[in-house]
C-alpha positions in Angstrom: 191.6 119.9 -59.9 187.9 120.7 -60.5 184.9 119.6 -59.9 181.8 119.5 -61.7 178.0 117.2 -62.5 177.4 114.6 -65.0 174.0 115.2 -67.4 173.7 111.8 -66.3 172.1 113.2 -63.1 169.7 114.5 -64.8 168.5 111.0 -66.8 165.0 110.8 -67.4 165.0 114.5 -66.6 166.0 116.1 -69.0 167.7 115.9 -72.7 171.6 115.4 -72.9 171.5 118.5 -74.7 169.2 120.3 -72.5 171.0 118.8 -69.3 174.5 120.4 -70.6 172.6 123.9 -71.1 170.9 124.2 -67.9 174.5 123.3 -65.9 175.9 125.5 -68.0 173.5 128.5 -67.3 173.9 127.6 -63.8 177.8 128.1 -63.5 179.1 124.9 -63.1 182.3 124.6 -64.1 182.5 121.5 -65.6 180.7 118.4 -66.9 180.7 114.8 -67.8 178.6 113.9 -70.7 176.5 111.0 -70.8 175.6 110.1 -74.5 172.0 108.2 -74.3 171.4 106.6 -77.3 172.6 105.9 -80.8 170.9 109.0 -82.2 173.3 110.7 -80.1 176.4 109.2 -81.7 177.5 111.0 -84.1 178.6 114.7 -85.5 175.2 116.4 -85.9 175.0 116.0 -82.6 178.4 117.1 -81.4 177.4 120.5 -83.0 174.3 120.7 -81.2 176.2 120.5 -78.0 177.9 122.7 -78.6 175.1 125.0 -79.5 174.3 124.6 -75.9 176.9 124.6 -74.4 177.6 127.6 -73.1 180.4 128.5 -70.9 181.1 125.3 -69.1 184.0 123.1 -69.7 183.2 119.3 -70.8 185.8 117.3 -69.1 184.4 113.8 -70.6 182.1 112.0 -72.1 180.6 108.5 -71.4 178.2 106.2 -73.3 175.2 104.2 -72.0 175.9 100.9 -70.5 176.0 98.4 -73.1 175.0 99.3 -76.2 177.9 98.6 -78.2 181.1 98.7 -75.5 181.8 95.2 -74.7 181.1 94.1 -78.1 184.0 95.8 -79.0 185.7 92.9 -77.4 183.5 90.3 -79.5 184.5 87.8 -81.3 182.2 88.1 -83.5 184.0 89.9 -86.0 180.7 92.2 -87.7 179.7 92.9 -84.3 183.2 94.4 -83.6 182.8 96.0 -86.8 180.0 97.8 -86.4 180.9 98.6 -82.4 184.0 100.3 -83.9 181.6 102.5 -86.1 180.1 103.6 -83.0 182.9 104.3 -81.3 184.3 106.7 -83.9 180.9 108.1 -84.1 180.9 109.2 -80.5 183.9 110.5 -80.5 183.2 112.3 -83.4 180.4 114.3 -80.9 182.9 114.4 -77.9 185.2 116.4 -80.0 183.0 118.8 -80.7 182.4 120.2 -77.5 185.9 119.6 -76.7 186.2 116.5 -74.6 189.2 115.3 -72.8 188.6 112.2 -71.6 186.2 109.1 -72.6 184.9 107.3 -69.4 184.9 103.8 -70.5 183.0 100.7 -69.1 184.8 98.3 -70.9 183.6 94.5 -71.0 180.8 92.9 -69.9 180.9 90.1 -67.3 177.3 89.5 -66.2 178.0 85.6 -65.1 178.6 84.4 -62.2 181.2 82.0 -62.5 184.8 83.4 -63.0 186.5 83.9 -66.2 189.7 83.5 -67.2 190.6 86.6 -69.0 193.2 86.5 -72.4 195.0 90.1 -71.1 197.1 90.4 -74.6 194.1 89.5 -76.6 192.2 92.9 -74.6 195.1 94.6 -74.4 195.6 94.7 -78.3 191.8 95.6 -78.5 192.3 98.0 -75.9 194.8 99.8 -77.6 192.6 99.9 -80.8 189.8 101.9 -78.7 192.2 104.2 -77.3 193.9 104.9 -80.5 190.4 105.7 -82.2 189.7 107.9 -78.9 193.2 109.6 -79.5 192.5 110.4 -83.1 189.7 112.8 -81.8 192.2 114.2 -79.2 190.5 112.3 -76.6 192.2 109.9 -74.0 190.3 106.8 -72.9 189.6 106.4 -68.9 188.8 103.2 -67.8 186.0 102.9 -65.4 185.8 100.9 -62.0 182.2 98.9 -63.1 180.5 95.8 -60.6 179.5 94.3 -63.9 182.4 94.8 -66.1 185.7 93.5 -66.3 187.1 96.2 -63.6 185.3 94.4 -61.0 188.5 93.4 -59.1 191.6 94.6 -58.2 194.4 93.3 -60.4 192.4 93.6 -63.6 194.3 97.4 -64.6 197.4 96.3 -63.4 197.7 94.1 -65.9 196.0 96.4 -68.8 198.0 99.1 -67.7 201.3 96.6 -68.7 199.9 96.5 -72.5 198.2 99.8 -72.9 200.5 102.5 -70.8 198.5 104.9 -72.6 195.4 104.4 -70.5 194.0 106.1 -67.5 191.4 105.3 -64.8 187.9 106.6 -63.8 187.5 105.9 -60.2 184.0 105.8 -59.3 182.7 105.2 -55.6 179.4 103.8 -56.5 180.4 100.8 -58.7 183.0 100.4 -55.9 180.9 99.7 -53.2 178.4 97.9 -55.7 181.3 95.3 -56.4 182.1 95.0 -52.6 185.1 96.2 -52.9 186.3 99.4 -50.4 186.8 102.5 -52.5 190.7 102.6 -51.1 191.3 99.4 -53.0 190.8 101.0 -56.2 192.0 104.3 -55.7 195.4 102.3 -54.9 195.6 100.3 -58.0 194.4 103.1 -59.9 197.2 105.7 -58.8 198.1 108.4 -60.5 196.3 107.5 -63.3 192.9 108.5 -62.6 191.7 111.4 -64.1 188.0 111.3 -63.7 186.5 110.7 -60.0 182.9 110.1 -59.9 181.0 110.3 -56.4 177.8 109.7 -55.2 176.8 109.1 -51.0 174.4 106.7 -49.4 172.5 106.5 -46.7 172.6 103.8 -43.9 170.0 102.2 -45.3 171.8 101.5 -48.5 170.0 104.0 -50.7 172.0 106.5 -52.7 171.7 110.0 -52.4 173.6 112.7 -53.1 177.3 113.8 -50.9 176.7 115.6 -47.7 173.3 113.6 -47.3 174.6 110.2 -46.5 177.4 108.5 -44.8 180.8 108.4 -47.1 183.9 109.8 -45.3 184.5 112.4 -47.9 187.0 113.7 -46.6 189.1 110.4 -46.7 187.9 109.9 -50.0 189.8 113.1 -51.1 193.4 112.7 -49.0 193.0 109.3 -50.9 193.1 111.1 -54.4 195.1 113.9 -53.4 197.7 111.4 -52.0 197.9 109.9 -55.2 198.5 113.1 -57.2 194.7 113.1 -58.9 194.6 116.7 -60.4 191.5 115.9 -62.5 187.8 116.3 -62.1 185.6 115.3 -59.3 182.2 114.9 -61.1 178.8 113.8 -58.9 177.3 111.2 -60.8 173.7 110.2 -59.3 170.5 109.0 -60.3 167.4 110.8 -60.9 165.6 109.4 -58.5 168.4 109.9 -55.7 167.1 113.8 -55.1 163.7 115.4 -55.5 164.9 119.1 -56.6 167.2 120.0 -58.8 168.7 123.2 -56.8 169.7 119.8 -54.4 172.5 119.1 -57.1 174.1 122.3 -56.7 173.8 122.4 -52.7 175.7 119.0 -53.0 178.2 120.4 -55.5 178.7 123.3 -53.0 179.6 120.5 -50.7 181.8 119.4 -52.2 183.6 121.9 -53.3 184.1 123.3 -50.2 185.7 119.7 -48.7 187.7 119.7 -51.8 189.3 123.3 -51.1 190.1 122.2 -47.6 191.9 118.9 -49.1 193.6 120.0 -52.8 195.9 122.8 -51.7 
């Protein structure tokens, strides 16, 4: 188990590319990569990553919201097409810096009446992402999203039936945005999750970074350790959820030190 930032953190910041250097030159150990934009998609700028990457470890990468994800599931067969394309394309820049796993949002369900989902027509398309991931030796990580179709429990229990393949990306913030207590998810997921993402808020409902809000940590952690996580813990915040930067390392010491305690 390790533990490490997202560049996401430092969105509006800072460049992806700059955002990997500076936690690099700053000793974190690890780090999710958030791909912003199209330009950032491909192998040119894999190889700047890695020109800047330094000494840390990239334990995944993730893509911005959605661009091109959930037409992967079109069925609108060009706009598959060309979300395929991407795909490759950003894998082709994961690869580069040596990235294990691909946090994935997946679908897009931004109505408010239910759906009725065809699980072998997404499993099959599922299994097409992953097997494009795994050609660049990377291994795709559904993520827990309040406006995708991992809103609710049951929906990997039955992906996980057509794509055994597939892990999880648990992340606290989309769980609490979907109404649904963290435990919920972290039970479904299992032993599958690989990728944790954190983030705290305060009792007012705005985010902030762990150790400055009001999220049992600590239970958060037996959670994963009881289910046998041995991934990374990555803090995932928004820009405008600290004022100094040196703040995201005080709150990685955090949690590093609750982590110690809990994965012996």
């Amino acid at each position: 188990m390790q533990t490490g930032i997202s560049t996401a953190s430092l969105f509006f910041r800072k460049t992806t590319e700059d955002a990997l250097e500076f936690l690099s030159k700053n000793k974190v150990a690890c780090a999710e990569v958030f791909l912003e934009s199209y330009c950032e998609y491909n192998l040119d700028f894999g190889k700047l990553l890695k020109q800047k990457q330094g000494n840390i470890a990239v334990h995944s990468i993730h893509t911005l919201t959605t661009q091109f994800e959930p037409q992967l599931y079109s069925i609108n067969e060009r706009a598959k097409a060309d979300s395929f394309k991407l795909l490759d394309m950003a894998m082709q820049a994961g690869e580069q810096v040596g990235a294990k796993y691909y946090t994935f949002h997946g679908g897009a369900r931004f109505k408010k009446t239910p759906i009725k989902l065809d699980f072998e027509r997404v499993g099959r398309i599922t299994q097409d992402i992953l097997d494009v991931c795994k050609s660049h030796g990377i291994t795709l990580a559904y993520e827990n999203v309040h406006w995708g179709y991992y809103n609710y429990i049951g929906f990997f229990s039955e992906l996980i039936k057509r794509v055994p393949e597939l892990k999880a990306t648990f992340d606290i913030k989309q769980a609490r945005q979907s109404g649904i207590h963290y435990s919920e998810y972290i039970k479904e997921m299992g032993s599958k999750i690989v990728t944790a993402h954190i983030s705290d808020y305060r009792e007012d409902g705005k985010m902030c970074l762990p150790g400055k809000g009001i999220t049992d940590f600590k239970d958060v952690f037996t959670r994963l350790a009881d289910v046998g996580f041995d991934g990374s813990i990555i803090l995932e915040v928004y820009q405008s959820d600290y004022k100094e930067e040196e703040e995201l390392f005080e709150s990685l010491d955090y949690i590093d030190n609750l982590a110690e305690k809990v994965f012996k």
